[in-house]
C-alpha positions as CSV (number, residue, x, y, z in Angstrom):
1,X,-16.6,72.4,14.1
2,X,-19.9,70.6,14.5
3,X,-21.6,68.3,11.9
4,X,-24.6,70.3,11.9
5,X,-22.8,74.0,11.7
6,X,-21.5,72.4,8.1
7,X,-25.3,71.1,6.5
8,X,-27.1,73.3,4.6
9,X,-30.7,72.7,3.7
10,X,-31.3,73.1,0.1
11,X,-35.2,72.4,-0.3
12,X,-36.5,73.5,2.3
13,X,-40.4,73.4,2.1
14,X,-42.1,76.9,2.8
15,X,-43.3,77.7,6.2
16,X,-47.5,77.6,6.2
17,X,-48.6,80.8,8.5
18,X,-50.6,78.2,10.2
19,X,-54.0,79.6,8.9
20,X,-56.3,77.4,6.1
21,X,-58.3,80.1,5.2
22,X,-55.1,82.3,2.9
23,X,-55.6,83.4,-0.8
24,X,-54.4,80.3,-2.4
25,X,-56.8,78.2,-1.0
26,X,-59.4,80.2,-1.2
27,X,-59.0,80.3,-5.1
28,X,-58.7,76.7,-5.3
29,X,-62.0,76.4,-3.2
30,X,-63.7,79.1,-5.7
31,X,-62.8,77.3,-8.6
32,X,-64.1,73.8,-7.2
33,X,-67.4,75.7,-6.6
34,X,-67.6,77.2,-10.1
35,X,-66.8,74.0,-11.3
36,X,-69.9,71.9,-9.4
37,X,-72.1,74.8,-10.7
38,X,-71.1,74.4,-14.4
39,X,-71.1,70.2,-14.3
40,X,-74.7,70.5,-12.6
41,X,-76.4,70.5,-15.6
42,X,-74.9,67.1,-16.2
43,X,-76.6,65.4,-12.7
44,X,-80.3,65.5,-13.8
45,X,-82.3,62.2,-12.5
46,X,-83.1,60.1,-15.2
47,X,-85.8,57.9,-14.9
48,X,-84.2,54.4,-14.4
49,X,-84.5,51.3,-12.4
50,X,-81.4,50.3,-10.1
51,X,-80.5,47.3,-8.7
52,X,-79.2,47.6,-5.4
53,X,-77.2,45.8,-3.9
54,X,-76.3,46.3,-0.2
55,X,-79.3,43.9,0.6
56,X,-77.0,41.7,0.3
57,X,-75.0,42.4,3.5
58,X,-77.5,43.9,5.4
59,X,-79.8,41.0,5.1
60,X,-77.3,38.3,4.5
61,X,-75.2,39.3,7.7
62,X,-77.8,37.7,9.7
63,X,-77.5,34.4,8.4
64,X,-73.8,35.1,8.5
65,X,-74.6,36.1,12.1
66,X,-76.9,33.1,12.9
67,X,-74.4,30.4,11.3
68,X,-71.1,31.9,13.1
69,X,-73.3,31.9,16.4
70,X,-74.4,28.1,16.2
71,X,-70.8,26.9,15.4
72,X,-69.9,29.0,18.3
73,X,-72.6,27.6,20.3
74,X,-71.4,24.0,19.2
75,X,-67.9,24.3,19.9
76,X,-68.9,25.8,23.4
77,X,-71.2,22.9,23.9
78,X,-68.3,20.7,23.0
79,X,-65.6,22.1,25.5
80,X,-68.1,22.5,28.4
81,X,-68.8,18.5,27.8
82,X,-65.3,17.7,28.0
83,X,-63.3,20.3,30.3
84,X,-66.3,20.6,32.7
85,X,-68.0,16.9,33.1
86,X,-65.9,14.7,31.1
87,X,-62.2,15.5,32.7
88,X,-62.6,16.3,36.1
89,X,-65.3,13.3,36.8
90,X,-62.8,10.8,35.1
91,X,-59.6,12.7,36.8
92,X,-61.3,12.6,40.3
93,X,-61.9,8.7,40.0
94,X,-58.4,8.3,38.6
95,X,-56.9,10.4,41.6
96,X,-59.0,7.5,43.8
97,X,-57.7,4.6,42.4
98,X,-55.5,5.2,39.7
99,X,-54.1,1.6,38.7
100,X,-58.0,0.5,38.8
101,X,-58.9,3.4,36.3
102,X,-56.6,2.1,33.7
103,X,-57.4,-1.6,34.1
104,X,-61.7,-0.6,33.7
105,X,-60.9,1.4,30.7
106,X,-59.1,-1.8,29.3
107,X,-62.0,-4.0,30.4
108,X,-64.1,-1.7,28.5
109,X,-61.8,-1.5,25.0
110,X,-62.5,-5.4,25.1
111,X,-58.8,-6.2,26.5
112,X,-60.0,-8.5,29.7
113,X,-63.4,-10.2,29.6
114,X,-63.6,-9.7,33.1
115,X,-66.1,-8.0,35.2
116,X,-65.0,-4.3,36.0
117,X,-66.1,-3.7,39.4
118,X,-66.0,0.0,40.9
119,X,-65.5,-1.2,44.5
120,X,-62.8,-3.7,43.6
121,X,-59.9,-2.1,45.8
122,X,-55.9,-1.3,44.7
123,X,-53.7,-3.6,45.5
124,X,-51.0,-2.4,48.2
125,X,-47.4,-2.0,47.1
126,X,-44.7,-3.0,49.7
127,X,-42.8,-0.9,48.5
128,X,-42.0,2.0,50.4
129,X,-42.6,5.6,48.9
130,X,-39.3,6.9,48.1
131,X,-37.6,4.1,46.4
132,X,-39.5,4.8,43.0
133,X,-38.9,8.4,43.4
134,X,-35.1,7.6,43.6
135,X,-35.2,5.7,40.4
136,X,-36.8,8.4,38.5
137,X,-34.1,10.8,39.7
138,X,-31.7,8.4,39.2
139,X,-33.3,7.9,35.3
140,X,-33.4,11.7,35.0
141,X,-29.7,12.4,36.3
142,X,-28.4,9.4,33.9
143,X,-30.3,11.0,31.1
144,X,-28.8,14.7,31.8
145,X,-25.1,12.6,31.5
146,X,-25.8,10.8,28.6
147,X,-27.2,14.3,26.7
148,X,-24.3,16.5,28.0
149,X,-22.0,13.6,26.8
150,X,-23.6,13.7,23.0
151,X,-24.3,17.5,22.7
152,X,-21.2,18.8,23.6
């Protein structure tokens, strides 16, 4: 036997025929009707001064508006300083001469009281390319030991 062969439905709502317009709601509407008719005695304008108050955001979203809009305008002014001329004019002249870069900004933090030439060339490494790049592998496969060791 099946599951649902065994359920019965024991409050089962009544089926609508689909249509708004049948004779209980049209009674209900009636009386609502009858009811705005009788009460409409009790809407007569009265002679009264209101306050309102939805000047308050129509007039004060501007300011709202103009406030939002000059942070805005700030923090945009900010970030195109810094991602647009600040980073790639000091990345590019790092990318030239990278250990120079690092020895003008120290010059400039008051580290070395020496001049800070632009022009003043890298010195050249006689070191050939790969041997750093073995050490750092070597670092990085010596690290991956050491944490496999400890987290096992």
């Amino acid at each position: 036997m099946n599951r649902l062969e065994n359920s019965t439905v024991m409050d089962a709502p009544p089926r609508s025929t689909g249509r708004f317009w049948n004779v209980p709601n049209t009674l209900t509407i009636g009386r609502l009707v009858l009811a705005f008719f009788v009460f409409l005695g009790l809407l007569k304008r009265t002679e009264t001064i209101t306050l309102d108050t939805d000047w308050i955001y129509r007039k004060g979203s501007r300011l709202v508006v103009s406030v939002v809009t000059g942070i805005a305008a700030a923090i945009a002014r900010v970030c195109d300083y810094i991602f647009i001329q600040f980073l790639p004019r000091h990345l590019a002249a790092f990318g030239r001469r990278p250990i120079g870069t690092f020895m003008d900004l120290y010059r400039r933090t008051g580290g070395d009281k020496g001049s800070a030439s632009a022009a003043e060339p890298e010195l050249v490494t006689t070191t050939p390319a790969g041997v750093p790049v073995m050490f750092a592998i070597g670092f990085l496969f010596v690290l991956a030991f050491v944490f496999t060791m400890l987290f096992r």
